[in-house]
C-alpha positions, 0 to 999 in steps of 0.5 A: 226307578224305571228300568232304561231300555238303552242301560239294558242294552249296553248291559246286554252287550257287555254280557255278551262280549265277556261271555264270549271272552270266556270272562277274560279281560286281556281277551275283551281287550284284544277283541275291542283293539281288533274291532277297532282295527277292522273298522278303518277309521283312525284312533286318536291318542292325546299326550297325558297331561301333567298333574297340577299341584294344588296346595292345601288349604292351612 
């Protein structure tokens, strides 16, 4: 398969912001939530959805 230079580079992104979290996930987390902060723009939330039950098949 053909490497895909855009794959590459969210890959090469992602390895860069764990690496500078020291691999921790709740620091990544909070990194991404401060960036989104320092970048003004409004986040949107949608209220969760309500399963739907589905009956199986007899």
């Amino acid at each position: 398969m053909k490497a895909d230079p855009i794959i590459e580079e969210i890959h090469d992104i992602r390895a860069a912001l764990s690496k500078a979290s020291g691999d921790d996930i709740r620091k990544i987390a909070e990194a991404a939530k401060a960036r989104q902060e320092a970048s003004g723009r409004k986040a949107v939330r949608f209220p969760s959805r309500q399963a739907k039950l589905v009956k199986k098949a007899s």
